[in-house]
PASEBA-1860 file (N, C-alpha, C; in nm, 3 decimals):
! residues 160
1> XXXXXXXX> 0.082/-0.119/0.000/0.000/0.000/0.000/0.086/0.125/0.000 ~ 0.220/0.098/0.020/0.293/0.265/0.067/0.324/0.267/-0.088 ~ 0.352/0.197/-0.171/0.346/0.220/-0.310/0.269/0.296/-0.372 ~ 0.131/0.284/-0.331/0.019/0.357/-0.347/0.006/0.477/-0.329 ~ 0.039/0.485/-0.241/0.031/0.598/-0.127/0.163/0.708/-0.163 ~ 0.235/0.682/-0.228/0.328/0.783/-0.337/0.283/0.752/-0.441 ~ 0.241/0.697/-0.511/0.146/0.737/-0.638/0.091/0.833/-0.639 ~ -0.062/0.834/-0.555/-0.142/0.928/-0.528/-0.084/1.078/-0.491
9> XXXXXXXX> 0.053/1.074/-0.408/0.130/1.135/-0.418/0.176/1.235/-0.484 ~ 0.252/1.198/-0.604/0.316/1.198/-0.666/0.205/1.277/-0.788 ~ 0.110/1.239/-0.780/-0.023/1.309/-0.916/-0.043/1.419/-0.852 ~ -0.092/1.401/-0.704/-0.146/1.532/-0.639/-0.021/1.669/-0.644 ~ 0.117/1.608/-0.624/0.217/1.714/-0.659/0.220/1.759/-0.816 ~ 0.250/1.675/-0.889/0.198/1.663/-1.063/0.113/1.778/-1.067 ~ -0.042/1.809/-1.025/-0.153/1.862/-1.049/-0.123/2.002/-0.990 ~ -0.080/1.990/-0.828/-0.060/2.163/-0.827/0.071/2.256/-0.857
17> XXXXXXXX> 0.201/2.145/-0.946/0.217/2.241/-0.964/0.175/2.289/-1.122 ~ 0.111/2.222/-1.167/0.053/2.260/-1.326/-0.069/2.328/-1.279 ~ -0.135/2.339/-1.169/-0.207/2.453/-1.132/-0.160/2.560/-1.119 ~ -0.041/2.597/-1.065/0.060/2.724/-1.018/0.089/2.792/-1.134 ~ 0.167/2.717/-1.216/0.237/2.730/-1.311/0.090/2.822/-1.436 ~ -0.029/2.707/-1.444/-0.116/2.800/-1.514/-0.180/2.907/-1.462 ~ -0.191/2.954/-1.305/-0.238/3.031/-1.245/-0.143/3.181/-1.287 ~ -0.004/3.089/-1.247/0.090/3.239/-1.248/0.121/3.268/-1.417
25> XXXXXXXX> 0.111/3.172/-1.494/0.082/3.218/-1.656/-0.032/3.335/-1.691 ~ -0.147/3.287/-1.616/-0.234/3.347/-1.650/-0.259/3.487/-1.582 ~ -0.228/3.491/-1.447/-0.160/3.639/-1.376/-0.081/3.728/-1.414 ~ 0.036/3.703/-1.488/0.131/3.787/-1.540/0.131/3.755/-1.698 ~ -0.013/3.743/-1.785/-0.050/3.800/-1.940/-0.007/3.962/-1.947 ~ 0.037/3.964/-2.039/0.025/4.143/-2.079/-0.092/4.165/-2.093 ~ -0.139/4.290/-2.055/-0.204/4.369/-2.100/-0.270/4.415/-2.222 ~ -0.355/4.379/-2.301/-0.343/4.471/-2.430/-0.349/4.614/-2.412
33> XXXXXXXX> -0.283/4.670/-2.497/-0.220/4.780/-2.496/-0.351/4.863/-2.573 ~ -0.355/5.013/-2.534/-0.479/5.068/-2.608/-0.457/5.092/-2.701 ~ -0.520/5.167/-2.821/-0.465/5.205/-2.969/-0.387/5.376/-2.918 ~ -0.331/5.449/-2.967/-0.324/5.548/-2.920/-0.388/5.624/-3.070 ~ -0.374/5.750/-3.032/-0.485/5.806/-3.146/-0.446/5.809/-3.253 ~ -0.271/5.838/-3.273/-0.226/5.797/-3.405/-0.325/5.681/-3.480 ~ -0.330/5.601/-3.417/-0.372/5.422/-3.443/-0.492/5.490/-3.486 ~ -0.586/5.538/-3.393/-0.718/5.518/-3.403/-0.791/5.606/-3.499
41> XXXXXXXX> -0.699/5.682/-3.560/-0.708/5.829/-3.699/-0.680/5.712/-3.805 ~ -0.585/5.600/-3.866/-0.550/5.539/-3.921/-0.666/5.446/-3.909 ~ -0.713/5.377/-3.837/-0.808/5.270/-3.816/-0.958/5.314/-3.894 ~ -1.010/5.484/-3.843/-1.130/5.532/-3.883/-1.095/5.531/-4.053 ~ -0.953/5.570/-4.141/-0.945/5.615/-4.254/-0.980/5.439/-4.312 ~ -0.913/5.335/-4.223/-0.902/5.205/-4.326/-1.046/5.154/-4.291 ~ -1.165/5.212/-4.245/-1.258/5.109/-4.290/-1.348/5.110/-4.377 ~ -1.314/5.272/-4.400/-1.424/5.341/-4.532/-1.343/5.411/-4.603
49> XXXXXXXX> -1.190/5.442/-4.626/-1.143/5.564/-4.696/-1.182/5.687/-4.634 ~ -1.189/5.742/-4.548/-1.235/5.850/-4.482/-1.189/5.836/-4.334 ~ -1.163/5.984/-4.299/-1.157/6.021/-4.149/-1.319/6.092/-4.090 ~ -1.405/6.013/-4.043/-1.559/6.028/-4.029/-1.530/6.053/-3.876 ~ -1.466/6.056/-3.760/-1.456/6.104/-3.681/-1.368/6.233/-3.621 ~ -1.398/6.295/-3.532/-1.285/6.446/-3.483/-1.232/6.383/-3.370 ~ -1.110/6.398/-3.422/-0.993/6.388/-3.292/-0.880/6.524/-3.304 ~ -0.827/6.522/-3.171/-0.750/6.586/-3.140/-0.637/6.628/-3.226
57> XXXXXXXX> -0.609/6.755/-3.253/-0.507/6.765/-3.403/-0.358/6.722/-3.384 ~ -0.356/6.705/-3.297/-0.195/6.605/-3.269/-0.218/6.509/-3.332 ~ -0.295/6.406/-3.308/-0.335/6.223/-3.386/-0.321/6.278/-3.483 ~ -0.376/6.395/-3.557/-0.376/6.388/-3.761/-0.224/6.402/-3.781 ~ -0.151/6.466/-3.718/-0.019/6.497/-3.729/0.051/6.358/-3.708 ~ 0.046/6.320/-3.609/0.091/6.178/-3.556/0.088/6.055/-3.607 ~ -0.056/6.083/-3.701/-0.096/5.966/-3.810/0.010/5.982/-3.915 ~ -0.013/6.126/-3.970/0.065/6.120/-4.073/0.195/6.074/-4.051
65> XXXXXXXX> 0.256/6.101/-3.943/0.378/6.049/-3.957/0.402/5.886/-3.943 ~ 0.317/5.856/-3.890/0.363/5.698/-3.843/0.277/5.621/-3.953 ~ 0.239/5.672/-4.082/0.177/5.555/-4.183/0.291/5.473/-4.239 ~ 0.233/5.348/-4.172/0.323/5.239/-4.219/0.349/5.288/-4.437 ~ 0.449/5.248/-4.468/0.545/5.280/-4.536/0.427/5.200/-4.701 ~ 0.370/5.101/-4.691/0.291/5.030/-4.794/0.168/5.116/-4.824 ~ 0.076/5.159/-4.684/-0.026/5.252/-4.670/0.068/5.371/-4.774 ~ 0.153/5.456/-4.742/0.178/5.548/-4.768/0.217/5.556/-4.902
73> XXXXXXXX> 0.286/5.429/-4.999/0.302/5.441/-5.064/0.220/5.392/-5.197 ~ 0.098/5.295/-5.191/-0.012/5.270/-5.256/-0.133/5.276/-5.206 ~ -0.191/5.409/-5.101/-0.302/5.461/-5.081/-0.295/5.545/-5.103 ~ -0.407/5.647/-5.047/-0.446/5.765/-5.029/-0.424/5.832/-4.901 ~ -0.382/5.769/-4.828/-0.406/5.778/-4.638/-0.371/5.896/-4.610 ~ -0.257/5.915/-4.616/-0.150/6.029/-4.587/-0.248/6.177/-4.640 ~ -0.298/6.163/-4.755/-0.346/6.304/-4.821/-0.484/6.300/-4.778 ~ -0.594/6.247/-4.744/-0.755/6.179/-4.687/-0.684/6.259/-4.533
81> XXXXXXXX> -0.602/6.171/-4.472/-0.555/6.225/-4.314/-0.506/6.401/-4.342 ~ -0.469/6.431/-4.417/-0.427/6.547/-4.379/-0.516/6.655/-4.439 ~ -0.638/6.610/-4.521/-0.731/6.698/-4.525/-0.777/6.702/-4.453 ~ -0.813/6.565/-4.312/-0.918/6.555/-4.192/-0.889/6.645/-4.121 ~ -0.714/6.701/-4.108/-0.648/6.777/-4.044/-0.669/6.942/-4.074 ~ -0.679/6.958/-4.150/-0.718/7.082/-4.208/-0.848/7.111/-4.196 ~ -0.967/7.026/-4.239/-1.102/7.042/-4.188/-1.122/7.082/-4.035 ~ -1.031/6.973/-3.962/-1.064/7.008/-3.819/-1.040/7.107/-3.758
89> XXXXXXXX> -0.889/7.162/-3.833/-0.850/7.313/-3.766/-0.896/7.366/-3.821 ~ -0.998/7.435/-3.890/-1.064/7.562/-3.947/-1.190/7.525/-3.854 ~ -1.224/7.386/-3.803/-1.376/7.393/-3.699/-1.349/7.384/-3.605 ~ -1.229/7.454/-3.541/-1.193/7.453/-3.447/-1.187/7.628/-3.391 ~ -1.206/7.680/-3.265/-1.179/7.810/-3.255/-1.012/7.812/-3.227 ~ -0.981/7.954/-3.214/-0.848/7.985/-3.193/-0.819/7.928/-3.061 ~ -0.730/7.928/-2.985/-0.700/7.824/-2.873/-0.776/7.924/-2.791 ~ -0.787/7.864/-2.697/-0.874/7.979/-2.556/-0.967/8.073/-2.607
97> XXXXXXXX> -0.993/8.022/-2.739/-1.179/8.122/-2.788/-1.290/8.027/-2.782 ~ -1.379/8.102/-2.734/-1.492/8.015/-2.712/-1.583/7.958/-2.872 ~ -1.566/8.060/-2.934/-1.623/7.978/-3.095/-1.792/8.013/-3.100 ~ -1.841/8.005/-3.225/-1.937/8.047/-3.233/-1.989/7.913/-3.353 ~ -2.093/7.877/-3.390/-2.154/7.796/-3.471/-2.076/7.636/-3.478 ~ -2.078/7.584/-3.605/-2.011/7.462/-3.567/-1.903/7.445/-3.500 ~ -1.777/7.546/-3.492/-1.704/7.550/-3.430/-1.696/7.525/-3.267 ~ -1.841/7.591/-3.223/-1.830/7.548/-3.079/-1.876/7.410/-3.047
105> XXXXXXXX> -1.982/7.346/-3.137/-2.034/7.256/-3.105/-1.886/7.091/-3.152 ~ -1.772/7.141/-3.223/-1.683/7.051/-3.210/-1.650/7.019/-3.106 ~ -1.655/6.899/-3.097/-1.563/6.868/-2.943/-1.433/6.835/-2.943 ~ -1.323/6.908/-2.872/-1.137/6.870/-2.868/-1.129/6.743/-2.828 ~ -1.213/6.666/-2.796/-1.167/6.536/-2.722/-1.169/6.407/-2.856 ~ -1.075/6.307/-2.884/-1.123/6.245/-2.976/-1.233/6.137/-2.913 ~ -1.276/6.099/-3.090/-1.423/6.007/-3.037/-1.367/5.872/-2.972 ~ -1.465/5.790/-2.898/-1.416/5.683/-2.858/-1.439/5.605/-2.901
113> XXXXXXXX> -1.365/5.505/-2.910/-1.345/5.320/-2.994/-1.396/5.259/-2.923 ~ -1.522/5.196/-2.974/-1.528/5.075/-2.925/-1.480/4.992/-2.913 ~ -1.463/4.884/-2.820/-1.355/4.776/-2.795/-1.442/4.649/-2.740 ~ -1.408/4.545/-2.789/-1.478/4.436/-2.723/-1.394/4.349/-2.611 ~ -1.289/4.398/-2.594/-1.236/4.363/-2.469/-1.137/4.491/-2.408 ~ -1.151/4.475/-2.280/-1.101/4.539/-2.212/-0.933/4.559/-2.170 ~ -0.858/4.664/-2.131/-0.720/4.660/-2.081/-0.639/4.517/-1.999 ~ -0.762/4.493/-1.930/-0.724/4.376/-1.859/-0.721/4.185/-1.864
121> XXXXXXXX> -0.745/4.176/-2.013/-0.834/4.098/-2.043/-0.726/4.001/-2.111 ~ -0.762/3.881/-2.086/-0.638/3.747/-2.128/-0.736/3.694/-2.246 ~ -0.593/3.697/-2.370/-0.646/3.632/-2.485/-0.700/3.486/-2.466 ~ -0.807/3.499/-2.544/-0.830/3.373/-2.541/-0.754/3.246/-2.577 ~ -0.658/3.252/-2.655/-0.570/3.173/-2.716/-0.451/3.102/-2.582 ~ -0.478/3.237/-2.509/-0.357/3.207/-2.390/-0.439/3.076/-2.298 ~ -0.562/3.145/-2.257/-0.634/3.006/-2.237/-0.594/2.919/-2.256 ~ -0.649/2.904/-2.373/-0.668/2.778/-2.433/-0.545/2.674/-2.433
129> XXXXXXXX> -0.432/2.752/-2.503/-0.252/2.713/-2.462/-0.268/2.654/-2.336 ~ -0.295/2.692/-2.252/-0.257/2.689/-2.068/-0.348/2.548/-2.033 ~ -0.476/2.541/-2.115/-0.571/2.452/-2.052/-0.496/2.329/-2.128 ~ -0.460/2.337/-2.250/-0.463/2.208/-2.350/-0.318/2.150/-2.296 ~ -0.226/2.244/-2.297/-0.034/2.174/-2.209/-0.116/2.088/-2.043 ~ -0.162/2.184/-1.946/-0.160/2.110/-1.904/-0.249/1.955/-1.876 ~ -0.352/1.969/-2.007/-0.397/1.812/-2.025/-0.319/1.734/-2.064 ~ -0.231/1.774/-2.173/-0.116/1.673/-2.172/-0.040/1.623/-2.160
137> XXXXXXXX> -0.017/1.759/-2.004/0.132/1.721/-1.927/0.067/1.593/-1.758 ~ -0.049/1.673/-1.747/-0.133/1.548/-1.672/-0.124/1.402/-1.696 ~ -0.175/1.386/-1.837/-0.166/1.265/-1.939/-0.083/1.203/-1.912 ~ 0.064/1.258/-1.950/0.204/1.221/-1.961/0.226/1.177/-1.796 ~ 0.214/1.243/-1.740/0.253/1.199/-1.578/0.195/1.111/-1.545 ~ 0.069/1.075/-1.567/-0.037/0.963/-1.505/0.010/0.836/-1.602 ~ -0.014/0.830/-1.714/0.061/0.706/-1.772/0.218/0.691/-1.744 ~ 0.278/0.760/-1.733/0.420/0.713/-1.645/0.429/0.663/-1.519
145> XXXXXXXX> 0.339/0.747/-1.421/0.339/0.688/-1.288/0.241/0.556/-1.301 ~ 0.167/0.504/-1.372/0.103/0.429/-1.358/0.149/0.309/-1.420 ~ 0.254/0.360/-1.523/0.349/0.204/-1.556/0.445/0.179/-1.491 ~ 0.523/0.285/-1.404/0.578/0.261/-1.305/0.545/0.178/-1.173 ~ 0.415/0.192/-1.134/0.347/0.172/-1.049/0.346/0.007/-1.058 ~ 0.272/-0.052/-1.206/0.216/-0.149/-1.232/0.382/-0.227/-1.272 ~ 0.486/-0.187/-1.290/0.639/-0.248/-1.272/0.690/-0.293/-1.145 ~ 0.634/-0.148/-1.082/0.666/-0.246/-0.928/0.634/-0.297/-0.845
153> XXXXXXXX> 0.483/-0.331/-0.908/0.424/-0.438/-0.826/0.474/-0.599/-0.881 ~ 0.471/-0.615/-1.013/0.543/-0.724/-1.053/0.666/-0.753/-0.995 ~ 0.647/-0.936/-0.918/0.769/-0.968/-0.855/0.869/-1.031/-0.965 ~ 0.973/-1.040/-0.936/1.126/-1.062/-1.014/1.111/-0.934/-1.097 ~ 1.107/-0.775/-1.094/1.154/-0.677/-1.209/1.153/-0.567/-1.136 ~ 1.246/-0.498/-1.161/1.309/-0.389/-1.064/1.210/-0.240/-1.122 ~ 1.204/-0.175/-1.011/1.128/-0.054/-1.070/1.230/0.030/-1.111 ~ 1.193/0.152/-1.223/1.245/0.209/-1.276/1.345/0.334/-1.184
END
């Protein structure tokens, strides 16, 4: 029976630390990172050809500079973004003026992105990774200890 009795052992150690191990995997995921507005001026132009939202005139500046190099060189992006930029500063008042007609009713803040997951949020893929290793690191341990097991109960053959 004390054979046994490190078997059972021996799985129950097996199990937590592939509990630990996926706990603290899954504790220290990065973060996804937010778009910053550069991103999110670039994102509004690629889903229609157009900048259909007002953001802050830094992002139009910021876009323009950071268009990946393919965008820039067989689209429109760059020249679409920097008219958005020009539209926005003429509906914009002078800095510290209050504005009168559409101008006031612009808002300085850019619009917000919807997102279907949050800052804090573990890919699903990481999951899935974490759940499927340790089924088959379980697997692997239990059929080893269990041919081990069933070796050294057989008399005349030495356990491993």
């Amino acid at each position: 029976m004390d054979a046994m009795n490190r078997f059972t052992h021996t799985i129950v150690v097996c199990l937590a630390v592939i509990v630990g191990a996926s706990a603290l995997t899954l504790s220290a995921a990065p973060a996804e990172a937010a778009p910053s507005c550069a991103d999110r001026v670039v994102a509004d132009w690629s889903d229609n050809g157009r900048v259909d939202r007002l953001y802050a005139l830094e992002c139009y500046e910021d876009a323009i500079d950071t268009i990946p190099v393919d965008l820039r060189d067989y689209t429109n992006a760059a020249d679409v973004i920097a008219r958005a930029l020009t539209a926005a500063s003429r509906d914009r008042p002078p800095s510290g003026g209050a504005g009168t007609g559409a101008s006031a009713m612009a808002s300085p803040e850019p619009a917000p992105v919807a997102g279907t997951s949050s800052d804090s949020s573990v890919p699903l893929a990481l999951i899935l990774l974490v759940v499927v290793s340790s089924l088959v690191l379980v697997g692997g341990a239990t059929s080893h200890l269990a041919r081990r097991h069933r070796t050294s109960r057989t008399p005349g053959t030495a356990a491993d």
